[in-house]
TIRO-718999 format. One line per field, with one value per residue (C-alpha): residue number from 1; residue in three letters; chain; x, y, z. Coordinates in steps of 0.1 Angstrom, whole numbers, plus 5000, padded with zeros to 4 digits. Example, Ala and Ser with C-alpha at 12.3 -4.5 7.8 and 13.67 -1.06 7.14 Angstrom:
% TIRO-718999
n = c(1/2)
res = c(ALA/SER)
chain = c(A/A)
c1 = c(5123/5137)
c2 = c(4955/4989)
c3 = c(5078/5071)
% end
This chain:
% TIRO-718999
n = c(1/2/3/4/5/6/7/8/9/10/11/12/13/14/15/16/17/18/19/20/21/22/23/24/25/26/27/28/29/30/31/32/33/34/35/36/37/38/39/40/41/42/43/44/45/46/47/48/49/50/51/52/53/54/55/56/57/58/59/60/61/62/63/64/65/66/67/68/69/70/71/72/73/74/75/76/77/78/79/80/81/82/83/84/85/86/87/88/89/90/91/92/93/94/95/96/97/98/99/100/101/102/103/104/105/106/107/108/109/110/111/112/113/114/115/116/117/118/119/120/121/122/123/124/125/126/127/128/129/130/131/132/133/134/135/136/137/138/139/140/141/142/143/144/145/146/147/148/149/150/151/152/153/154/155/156/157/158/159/160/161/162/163/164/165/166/167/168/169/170/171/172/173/174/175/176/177/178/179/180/181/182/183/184/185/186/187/188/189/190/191/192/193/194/195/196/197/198/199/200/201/202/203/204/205/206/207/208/209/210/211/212/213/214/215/216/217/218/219/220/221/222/223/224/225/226/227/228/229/230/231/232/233/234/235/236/237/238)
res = c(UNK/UNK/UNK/UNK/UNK/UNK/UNK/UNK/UNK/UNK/UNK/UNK/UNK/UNK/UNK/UNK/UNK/UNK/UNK/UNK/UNK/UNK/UNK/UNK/UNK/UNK/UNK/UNK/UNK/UNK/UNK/UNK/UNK/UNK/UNK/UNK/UNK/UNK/UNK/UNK/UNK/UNK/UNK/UNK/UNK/UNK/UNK/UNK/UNK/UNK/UNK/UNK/UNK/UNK/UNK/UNK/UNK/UNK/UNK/UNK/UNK/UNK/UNK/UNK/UNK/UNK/UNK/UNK/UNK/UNK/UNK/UNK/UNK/UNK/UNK/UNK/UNK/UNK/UNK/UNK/UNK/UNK/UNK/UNK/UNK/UNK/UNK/UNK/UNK/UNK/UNK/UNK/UNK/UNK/UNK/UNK/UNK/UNK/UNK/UNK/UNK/UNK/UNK/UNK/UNK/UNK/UNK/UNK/UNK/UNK/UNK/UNK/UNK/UNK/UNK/UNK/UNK/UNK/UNK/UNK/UNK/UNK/UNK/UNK/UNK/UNK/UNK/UNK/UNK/UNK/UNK/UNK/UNK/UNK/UNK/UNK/UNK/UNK/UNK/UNK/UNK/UNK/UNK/UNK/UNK/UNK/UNK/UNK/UNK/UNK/UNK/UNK/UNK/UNK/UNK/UNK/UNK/UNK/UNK/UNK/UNK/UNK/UNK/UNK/UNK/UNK/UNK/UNK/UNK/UNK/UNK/UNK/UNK/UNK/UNK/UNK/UNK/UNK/UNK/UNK/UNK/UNK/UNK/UNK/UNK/UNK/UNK/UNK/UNK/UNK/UNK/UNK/UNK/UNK/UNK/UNK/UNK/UNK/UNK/UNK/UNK/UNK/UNK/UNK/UNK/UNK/UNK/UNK/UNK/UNK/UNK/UNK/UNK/UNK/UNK/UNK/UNK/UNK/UNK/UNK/UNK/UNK/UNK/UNK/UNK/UNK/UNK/UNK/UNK/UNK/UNK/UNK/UNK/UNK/UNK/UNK/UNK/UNK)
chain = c(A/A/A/A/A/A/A/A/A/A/A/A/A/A/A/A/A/A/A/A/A/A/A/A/A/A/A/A/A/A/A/A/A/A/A/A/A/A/A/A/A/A/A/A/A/A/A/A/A/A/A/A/A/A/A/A/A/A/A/A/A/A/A/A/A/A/A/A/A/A/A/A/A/A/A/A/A/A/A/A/A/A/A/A/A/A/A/A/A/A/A/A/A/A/A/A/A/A/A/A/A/A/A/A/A/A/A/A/A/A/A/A/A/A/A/A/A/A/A/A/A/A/A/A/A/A/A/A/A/A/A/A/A/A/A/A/A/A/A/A/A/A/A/A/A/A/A/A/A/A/A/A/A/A/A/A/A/A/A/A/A/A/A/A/A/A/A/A/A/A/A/A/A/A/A/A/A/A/A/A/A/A/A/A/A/A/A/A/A/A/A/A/A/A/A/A/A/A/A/A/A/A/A/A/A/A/A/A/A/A/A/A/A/A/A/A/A/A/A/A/A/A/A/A/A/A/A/A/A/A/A/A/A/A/A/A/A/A)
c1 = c(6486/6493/6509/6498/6521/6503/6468/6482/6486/6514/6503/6523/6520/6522/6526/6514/6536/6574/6568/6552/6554/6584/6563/6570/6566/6562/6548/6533/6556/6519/6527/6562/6574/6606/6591/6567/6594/6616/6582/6582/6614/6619/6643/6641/6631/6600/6583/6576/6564/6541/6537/6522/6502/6492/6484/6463/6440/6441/6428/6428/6463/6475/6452/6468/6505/6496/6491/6526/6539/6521/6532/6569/6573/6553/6580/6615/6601/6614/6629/6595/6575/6599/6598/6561/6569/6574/6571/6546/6545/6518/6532/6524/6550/6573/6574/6584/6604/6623/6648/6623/6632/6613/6619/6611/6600/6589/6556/6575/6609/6619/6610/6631/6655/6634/6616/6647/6657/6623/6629/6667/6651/6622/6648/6670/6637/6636/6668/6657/6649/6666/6657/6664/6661/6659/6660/6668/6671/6706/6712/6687/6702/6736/6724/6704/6730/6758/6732/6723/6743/6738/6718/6741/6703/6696/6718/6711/6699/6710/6682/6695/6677/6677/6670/6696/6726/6741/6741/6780/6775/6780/6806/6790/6765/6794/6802/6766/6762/6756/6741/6730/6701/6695/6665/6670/6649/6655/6666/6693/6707/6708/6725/6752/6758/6744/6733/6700/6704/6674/6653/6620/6599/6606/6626/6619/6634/6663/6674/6702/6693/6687/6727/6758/6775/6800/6800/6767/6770/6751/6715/6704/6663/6650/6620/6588/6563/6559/6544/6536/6538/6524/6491/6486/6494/6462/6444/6443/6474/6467)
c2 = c(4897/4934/4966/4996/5024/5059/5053/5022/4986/4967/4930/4899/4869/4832/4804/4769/4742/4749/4779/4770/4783/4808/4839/4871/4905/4911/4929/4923/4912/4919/4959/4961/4971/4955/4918/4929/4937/4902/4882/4893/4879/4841/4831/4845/4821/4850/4836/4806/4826/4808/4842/4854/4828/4825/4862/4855/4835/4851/4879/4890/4882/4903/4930/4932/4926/4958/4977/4966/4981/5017/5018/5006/5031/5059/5075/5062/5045/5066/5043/5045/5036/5006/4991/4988/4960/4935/4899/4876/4836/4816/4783/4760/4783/4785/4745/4741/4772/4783/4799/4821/4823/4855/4862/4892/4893/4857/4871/4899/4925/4961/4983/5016/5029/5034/4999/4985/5006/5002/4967/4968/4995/4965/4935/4958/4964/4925/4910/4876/4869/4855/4873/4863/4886/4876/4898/4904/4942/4942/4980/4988/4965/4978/5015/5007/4987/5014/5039/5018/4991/4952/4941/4909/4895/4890/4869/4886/4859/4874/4854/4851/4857/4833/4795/4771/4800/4815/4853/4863/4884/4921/4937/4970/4939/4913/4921/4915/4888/4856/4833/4833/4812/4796/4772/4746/4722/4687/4672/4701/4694/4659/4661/4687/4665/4700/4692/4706/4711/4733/4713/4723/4710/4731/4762/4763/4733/4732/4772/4769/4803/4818/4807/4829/4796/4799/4763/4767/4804/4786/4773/4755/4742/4716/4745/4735/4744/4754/4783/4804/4837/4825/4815/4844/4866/4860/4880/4912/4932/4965)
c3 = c(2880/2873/2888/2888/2875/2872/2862/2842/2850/2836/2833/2842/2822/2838/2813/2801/2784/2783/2806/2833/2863/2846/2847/2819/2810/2781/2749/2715/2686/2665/2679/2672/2640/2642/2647/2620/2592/2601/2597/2560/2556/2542/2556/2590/2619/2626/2599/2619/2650/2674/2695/2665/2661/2696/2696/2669/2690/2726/2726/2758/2762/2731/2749/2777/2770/2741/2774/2785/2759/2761/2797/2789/2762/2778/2800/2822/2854/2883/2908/2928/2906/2895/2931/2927/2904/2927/2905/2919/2925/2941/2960/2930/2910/2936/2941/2904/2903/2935/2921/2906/2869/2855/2815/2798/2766/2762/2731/2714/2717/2727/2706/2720/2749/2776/2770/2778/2802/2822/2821/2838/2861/2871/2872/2897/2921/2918/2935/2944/2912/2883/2846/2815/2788/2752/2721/2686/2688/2704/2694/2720/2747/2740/2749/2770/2789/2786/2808/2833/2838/2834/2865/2885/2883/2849/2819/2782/2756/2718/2699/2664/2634/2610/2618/2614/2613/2650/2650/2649/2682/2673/2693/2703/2725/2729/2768/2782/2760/2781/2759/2719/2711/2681/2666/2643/2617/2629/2598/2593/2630/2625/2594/2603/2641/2661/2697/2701/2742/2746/2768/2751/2781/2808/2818/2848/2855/2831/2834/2809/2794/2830/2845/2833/2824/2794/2786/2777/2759/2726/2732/2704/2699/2678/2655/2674/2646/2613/2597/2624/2612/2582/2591/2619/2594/2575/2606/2603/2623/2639)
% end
């Protein structure tokens, strides 16, 4: 599904596996130089990334969430052109979904203001909806909420950086923080007695991430797959 915005179309994303029926807008982490640089990085959890890796093989996916990011980054979406965005859900979503959970950024990050503030600007012309936004790149978020304002729609999900250690939230992002998401190795979790309470099998119908409930502020999931990053990263990157 797409929308168009100028002689653009901005490209929405419905999911398989853990995602389905959930659906996204999102862009590239293989076109954003911030994912880019924390792949690099040993002991980051990016080295293991499966959107990487999944990139790597679908093509047309990577093609058109590349476009998302053009469009995202080209210019502050005037409030007309953000009510265009209406998210879609055929009936099949809707009967695993009603409370229509949307995420943004489920293949990559923001990679400056007005990304971020496009995407506040699309979850306000979305009210029945309920976002969730994850990102490393609180810096951005913490602008980007200061000028705009944190949607009553959305929860913000601080994805921390390296696996098996939660991000100390940074202060400057601390009041929108809803949640902080964290993945684990098995063996460490089970060793150290942490609770890995991220469902893994379906948001849609867990929505922990997607409810502004304190009691669950950390999400914590068992590491999926290994070497992620790793292996994409033998294709060549544009």
């Amino acid at each position: 599904m797409s929308y168009k915005i100028g002689s653009m179309k901005l490209n929405q994303t419905e999911h398989k596996g853990k995602m389905k029926n959930v659906p996204s807008i999102s862009t590239s982490c293989r076109r954003n130089e911030f994912c880019l640089a924390r792949m690099k990085e040993k002991q980051n959890v990016c080295i293991e990334c499966f959107a990487n890796a999944l990139l790597g093989i679908r093509k047309q996916l990577e093609a058109a969430i590349t476009k998302n990011a053009d469009i995202l980054t080209d210019h502050l979406f005037t409030d007309k052109e953000a009510a265009t965005i209406k998210i879609k859900f055929t009936k099949r979503m809707l009967e695993g979904n009603p409370k229509k959970r949307t995420r943004i950024e489920s293949f990559g990050d923001v990679s400056c203001l007005t990304q971020a503030r496009n995407y506040i600007r699309i979850i306000r012309a979305n009210p029945d909806c309920n976002f969730a936004i994850w990102s490393k790149n609180w810096f951005i978020w913490a602008l980007a909420f200061e000028m705009e304002g944190k949607p009553e729609n959305c929860t913000y999900v601080h994805s921390s950086l390296k696996t098996n250690v939660p991000d100390e939230v940074p202060e400057k992002i601390a009041p929108w923080v809803d949640h902080v998401f964290t993945v684990y190795e098995g063996e460490y979790a089970a060793a150290n007695g942490i609770e890995t309470n991220c469902a893994a099998e379906s948001c849609a119908a867990c929505g922990r991430c997607y409810e502004k409930n304190q009691n669950d502020f950390w999400v914590n999931e068992k590491l999926r797959r290994k070497g992620g990053a790793k292996k994409a990263a033998q294709k060549k990157v544009a």
